[in-house]
C-alpha positions as a Markdown table, in Angstrom:
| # | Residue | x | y | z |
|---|---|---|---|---|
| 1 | Unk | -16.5 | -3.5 | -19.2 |
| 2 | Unk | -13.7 | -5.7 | -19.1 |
| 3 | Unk | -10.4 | -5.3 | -16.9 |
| 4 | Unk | -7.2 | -3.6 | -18.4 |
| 5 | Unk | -3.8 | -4.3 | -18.0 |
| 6 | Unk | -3.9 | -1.8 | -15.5 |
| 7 | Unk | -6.6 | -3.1 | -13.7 |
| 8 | Unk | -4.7 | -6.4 | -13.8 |
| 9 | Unk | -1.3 | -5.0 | -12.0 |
| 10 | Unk | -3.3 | -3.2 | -9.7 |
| 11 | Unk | -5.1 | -6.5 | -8.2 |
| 12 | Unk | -1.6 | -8.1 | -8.5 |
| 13 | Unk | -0.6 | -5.8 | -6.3 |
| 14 | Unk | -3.1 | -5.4 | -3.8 |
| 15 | Unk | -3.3 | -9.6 | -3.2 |
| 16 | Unk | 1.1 | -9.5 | -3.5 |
| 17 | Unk | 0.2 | -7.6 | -0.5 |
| 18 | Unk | -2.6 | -9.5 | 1.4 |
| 19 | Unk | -0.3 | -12.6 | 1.2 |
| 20 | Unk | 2.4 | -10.7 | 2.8 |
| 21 | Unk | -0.3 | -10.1 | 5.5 |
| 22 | Unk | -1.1 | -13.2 | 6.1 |
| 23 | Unk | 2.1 | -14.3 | 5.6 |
| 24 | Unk | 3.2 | -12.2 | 8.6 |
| 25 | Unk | 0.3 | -13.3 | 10.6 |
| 26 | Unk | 1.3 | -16.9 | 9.8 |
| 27 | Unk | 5.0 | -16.5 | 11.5 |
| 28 | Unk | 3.3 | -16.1 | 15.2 |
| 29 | Unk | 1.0 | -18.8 | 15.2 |
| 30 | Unk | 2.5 | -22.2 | 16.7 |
| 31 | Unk | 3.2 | -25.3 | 15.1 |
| 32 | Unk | 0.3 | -28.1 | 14.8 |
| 33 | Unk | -2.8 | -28.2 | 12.2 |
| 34 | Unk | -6.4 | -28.4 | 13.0 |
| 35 | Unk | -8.2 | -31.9 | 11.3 |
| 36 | Unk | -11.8 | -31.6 | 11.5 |
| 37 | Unk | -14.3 | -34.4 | 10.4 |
| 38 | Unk | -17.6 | -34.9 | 10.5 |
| 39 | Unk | -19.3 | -37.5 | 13.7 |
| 40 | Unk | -23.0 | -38.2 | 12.9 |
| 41 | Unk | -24.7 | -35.3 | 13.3 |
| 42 | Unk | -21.9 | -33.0 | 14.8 |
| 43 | Unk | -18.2 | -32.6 | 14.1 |
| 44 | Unk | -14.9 | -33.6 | 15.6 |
| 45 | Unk | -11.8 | -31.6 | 16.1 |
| 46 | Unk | -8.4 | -32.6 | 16.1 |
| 47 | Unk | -4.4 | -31.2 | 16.7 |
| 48 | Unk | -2.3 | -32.6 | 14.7 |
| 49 | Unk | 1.2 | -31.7 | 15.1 |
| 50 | Unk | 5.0 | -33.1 | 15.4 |
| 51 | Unk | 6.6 | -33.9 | 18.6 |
| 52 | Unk | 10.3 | -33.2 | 20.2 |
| 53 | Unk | 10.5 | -36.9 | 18.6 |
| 54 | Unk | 9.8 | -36.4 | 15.5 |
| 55 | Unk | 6.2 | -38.2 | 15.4 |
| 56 | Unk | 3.0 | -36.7 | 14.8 |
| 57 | Unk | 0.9 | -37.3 | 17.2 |
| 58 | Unk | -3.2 | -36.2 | 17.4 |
| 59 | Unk | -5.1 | -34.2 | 20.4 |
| 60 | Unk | -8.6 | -34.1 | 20.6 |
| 61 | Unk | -10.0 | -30.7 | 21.0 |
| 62 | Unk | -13.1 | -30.4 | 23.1 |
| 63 | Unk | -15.3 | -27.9 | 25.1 |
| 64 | Unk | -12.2 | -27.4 | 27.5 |
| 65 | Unk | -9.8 | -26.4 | 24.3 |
| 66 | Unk | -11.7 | -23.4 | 23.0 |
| 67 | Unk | -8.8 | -21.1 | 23.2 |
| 68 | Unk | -6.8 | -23.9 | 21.1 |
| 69 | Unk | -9.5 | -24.3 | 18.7 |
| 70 | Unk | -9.9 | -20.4 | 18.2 |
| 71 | Unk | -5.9 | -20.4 | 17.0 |
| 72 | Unk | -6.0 | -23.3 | 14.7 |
| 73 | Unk | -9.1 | -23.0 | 13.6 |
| 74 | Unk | -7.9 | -19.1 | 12.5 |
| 75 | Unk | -5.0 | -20.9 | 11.4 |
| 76 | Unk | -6.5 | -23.2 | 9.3 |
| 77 | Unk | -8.6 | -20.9 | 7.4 |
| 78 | Unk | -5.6 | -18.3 | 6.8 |
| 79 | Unk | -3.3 | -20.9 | 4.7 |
| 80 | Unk | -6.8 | -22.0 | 2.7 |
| 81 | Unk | -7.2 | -18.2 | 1.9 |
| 82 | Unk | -3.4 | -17.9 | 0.7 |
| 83 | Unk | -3.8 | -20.4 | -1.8 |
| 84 | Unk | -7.1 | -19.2 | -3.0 |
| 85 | Unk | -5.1 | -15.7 | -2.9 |
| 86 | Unk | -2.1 | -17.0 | -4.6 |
| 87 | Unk | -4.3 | -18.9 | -7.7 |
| 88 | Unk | -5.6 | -16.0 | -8.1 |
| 89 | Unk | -2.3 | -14.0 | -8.6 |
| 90 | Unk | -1.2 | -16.5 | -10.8 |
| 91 | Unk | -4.1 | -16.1 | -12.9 |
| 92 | Unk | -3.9 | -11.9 | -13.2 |
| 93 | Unk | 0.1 | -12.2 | -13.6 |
| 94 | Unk | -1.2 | -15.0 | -17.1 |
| 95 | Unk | -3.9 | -12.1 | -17.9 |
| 96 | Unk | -1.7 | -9.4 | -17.7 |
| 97 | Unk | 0.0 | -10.6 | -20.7 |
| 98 | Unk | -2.5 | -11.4 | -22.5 |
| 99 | Unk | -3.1 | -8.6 | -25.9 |
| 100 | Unk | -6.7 | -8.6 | -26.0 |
| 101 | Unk | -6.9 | -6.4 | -28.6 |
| 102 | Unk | -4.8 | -8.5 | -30.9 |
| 103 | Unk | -8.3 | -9.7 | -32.7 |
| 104 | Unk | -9.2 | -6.7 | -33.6 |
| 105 | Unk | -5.8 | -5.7 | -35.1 |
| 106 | Unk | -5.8 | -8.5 | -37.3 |
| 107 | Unk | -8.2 | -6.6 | -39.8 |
| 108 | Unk | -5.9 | -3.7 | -39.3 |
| 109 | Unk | -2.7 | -5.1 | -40.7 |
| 110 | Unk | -4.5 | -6.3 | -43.8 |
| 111 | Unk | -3.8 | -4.5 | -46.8 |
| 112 | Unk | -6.4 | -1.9 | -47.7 |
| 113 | Unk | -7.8 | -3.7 | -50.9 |
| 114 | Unk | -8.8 | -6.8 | -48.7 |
| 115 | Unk | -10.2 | -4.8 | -46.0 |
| 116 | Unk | -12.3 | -3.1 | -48.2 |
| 117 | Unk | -13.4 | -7.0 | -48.9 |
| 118 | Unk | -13.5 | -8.4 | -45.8 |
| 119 | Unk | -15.9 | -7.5 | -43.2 |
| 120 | Unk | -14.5 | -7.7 | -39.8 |
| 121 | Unk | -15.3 | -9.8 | -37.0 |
| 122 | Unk | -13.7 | -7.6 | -34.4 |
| 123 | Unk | -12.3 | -4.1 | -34.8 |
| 124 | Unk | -8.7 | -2.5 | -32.7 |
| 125 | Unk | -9.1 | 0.1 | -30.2 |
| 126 | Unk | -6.9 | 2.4 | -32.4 |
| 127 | Unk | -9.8 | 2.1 | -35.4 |
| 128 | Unk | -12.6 | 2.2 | -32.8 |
| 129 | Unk | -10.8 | 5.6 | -31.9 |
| 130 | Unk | -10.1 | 7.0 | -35.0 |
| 131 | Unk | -13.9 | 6.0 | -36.3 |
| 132 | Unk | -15.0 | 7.9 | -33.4 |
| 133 | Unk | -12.3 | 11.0 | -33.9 |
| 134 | Unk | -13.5 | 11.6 | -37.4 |
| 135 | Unk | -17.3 | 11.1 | -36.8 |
| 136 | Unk | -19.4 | 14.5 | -36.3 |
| 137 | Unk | -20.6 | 15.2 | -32.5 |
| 138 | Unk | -22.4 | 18.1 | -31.3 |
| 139 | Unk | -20.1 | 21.1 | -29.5 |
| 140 | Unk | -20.8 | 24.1 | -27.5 |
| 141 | Unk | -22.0 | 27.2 | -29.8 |
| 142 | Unk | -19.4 | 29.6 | -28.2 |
| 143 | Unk | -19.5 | 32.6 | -29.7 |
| 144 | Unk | -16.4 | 34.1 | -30.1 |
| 145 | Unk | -17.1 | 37.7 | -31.6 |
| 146 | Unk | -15.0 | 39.9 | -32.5 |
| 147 | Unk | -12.2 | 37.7 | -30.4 |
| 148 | Unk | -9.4 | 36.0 | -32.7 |
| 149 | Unk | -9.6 | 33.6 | -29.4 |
| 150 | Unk | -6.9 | 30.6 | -29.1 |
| 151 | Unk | -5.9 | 28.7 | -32.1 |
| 152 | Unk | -4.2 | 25.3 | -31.4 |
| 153 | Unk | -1.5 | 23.2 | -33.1 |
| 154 | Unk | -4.4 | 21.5 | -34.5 |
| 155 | Unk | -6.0 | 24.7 | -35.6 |
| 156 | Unk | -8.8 | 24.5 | -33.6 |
| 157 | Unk | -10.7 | 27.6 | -31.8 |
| 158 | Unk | -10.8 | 27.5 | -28.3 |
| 159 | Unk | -11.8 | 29.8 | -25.4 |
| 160 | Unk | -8.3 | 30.4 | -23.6 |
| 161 | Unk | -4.4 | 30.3 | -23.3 |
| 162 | Unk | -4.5 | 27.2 | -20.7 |
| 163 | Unk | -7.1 | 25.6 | -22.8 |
| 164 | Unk | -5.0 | 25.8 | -26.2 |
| 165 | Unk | -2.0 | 24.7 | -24.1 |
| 166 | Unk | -4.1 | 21.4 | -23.0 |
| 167 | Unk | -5.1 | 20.7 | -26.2 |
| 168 | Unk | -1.5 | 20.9 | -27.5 |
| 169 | Unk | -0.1 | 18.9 | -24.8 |
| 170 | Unk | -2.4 | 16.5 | -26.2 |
| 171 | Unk | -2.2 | 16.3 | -29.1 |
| 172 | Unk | 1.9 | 16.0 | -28.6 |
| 173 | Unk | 1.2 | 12.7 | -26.4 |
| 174 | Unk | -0.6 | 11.8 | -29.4 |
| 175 | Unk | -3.9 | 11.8 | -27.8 |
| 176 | Unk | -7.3 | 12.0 | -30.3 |
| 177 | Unk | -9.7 | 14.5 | -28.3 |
| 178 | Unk | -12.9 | 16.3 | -29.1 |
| 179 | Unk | -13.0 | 20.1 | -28.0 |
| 180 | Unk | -16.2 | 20.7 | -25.9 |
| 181 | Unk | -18.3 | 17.7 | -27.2 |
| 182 | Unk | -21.9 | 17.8 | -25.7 |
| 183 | Unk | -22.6 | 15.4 | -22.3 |
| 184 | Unk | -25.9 | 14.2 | -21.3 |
| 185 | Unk | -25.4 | 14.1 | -17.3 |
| 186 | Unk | -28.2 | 11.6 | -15.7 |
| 187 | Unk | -30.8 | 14.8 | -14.6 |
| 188 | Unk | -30.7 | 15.6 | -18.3 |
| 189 | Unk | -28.7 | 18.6 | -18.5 |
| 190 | Unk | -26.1 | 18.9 | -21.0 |
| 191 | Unk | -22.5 | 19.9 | -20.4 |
| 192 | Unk | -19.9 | 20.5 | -22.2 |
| 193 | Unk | -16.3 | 19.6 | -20.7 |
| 194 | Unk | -13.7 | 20.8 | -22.3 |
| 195 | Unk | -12.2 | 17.8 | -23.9 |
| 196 | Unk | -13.2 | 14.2 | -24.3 |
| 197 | Unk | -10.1 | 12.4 | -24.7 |
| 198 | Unk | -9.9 | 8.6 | -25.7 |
| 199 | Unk | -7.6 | 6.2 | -24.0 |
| 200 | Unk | -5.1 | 5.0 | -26.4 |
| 201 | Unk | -5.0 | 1.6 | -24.8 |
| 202 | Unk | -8.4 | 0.9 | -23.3 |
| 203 | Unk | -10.5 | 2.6 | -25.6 |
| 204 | Unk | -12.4 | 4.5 | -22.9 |
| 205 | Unk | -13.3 | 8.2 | -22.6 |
| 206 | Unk | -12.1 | 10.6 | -19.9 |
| 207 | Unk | -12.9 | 14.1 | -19.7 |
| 208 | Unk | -11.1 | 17.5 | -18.8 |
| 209 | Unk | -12.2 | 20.0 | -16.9 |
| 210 | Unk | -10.4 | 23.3 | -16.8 |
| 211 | Unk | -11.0 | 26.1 | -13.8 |
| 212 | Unk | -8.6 | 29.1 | -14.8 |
| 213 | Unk | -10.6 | 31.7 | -12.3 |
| 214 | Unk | -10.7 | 29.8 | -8.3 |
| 215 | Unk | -9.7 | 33.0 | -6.6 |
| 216 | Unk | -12.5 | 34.9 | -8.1 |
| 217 | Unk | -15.6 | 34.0 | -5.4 |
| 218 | Unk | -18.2 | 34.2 | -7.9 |
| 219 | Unk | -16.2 | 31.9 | -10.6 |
| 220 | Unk | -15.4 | 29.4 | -8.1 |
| 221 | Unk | -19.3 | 29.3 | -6.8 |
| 222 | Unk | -20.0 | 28.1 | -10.1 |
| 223 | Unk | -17.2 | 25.4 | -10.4 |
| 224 | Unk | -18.0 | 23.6 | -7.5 |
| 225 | Unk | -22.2 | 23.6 | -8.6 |
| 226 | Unk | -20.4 | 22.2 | -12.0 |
| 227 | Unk | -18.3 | 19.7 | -10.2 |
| 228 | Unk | -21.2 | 18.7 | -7.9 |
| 229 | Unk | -23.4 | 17.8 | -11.0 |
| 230 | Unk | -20.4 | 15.2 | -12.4 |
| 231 | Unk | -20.3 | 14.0 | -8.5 |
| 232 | Unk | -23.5 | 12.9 | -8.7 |
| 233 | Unk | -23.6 | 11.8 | -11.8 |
| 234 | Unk | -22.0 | 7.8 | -13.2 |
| 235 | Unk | -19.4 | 9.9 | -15.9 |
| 236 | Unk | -17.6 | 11.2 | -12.6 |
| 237 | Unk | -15.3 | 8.7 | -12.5 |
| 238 | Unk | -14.1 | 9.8 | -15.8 |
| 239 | Unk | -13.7 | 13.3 | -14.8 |
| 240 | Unk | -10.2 | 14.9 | -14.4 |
| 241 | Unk | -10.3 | 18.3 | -13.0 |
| 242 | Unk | -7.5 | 20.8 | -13.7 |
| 243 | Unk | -7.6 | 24.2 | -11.4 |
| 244 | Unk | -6.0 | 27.5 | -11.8 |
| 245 | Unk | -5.7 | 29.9 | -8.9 |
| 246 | Unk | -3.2 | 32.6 | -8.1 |
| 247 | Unk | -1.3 | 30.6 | -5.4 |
| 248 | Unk | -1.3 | 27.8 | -7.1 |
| 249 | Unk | -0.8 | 28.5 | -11.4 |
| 250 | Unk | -1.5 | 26.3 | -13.4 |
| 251 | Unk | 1.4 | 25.2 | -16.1 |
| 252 | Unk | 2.1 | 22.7 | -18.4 |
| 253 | Unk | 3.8 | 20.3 | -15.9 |
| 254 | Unk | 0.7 | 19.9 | -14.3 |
| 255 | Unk | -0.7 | 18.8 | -17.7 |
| 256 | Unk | 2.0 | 16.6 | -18.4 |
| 257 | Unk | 1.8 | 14.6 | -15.4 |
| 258 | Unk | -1.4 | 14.2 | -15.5 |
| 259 | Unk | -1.6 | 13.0 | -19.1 |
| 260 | Unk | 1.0 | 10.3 | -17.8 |
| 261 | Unk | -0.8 | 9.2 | -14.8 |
| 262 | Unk | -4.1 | 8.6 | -17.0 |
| 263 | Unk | -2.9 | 7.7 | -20.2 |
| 264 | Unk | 0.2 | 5.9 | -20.1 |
């Protein structure tokens, strides 16, 4: 799978930071560097550094300078890894800017008579998406009876008020999702989350998890079995888990910032 933009910031970030580490570290060392060169079968090691007259003079290092060697040599290899650091920042801030999906959207701005023609090379996220909105998938047989049940904006069926206000607040962040599309887990059980959402941007699928009853014991028991079968399991990662309990309510805010800290 290949890195996103977010991804991208996100190393930029956390290597901003290890220079500013190492940049701090830097400060308390003293002046001089350490020269090292290779002697027949063993190598040499040198000080090189700038005296009060302005020349730059060399001291050998020997068995007798092992506290001097320990500094530079620390010295030495903390500037190497601030370049290698800083290329590589460099590198992610050129990525970051890069619109990978561009390719694909090439075939999606061509009229609709020459994409019936052409056959594309590479397809956008958005069409990936929408291929896989529209395509059939197998969902939970939930038999609602006699129960009108929830009907969203979308007019869709689903089981409660929490779970119809999900499913509006995404489809108003214009969000495609699948109510309660069947999941393999890894032990061959299926599941069946309450929404599979795509991400607009990175194409990938995340799934929501809604737990309206965590002050009844018995409801909660069999929440956390739920949640410890996604634990162990490699969609996990993808799982977004949204309680209800009567000290803590669940509300559309909640939704709503969730939605922007995974989807934006």
């Amino acid at each position: 799978m290949s890195l996103t933009k977010t991804d991208y910031n996100k190393s930029f970030k956390e290597i901003t930071k290890s220079i500013e580490v190492i940049d701090a570290k830097l400060q308390k060392v003293p002046e001089g560097d350490l020269r090292i060169w290779k002697h027949r079968n063993s190598y040499e090691y040198c000080l090189s550094y700038v005296n009060d007259e302005g020349k730059r003079v060399y001291k050998y290092l020997n068995s007798a300078s092992e506290h001097d060697l320990s500094v530079y040599a620390n010295k030495m290899y903390l500037h190497k890894l601030r370049q290698a650091l800083a290329s590589e920042r460099w590198a992610l801030r050129v990525l970051a800017k890069v619109d990978f999906d561009k390719k694909g959207q090439v075939y999606d701005e061509l009229p609709t008579r020459v994409q019936s023609i052409v056959k594309p090379l590479y397809t956008s996220t958005a069409h990936k998406i929408e291929e896989w909105y529209m395509a059939p998938f197998v969902s939970n047989t939930f038999d609602f009876g006699s129960s009108a049940g929830y009907v969203t904006e979308l007019g869709e069926k689903v089981r409660s008020r929490a779970e119809c206000l999900i499913a509006n607040e995404l489809h108003n962040a214009g969000l495609k999702y699948h109510y309660e599309e069947q999941l393999t887990l890894k032990n061959g059980k299926n599941r069946f989350p309450d929404f599979k959402v795509a991400h607009p941007k990175t194409g990938e699928y995340y799934y929501i998890e809604f737990f309206g009853m965590m002050d009844m014991p018995e409801y909660s028991e069999n929440a956390f079995i739920k949640i410890s079968e996604y634990a162990n399991d490699p969609v996990y990662s993808k799982m977004i888990f949204i309680f209800d309990h009567k000290n803590a309510p669940f509300s559309n805010a909640v939704v709503k910032n969730i939605l922007k800290q995974f989807f934006v």
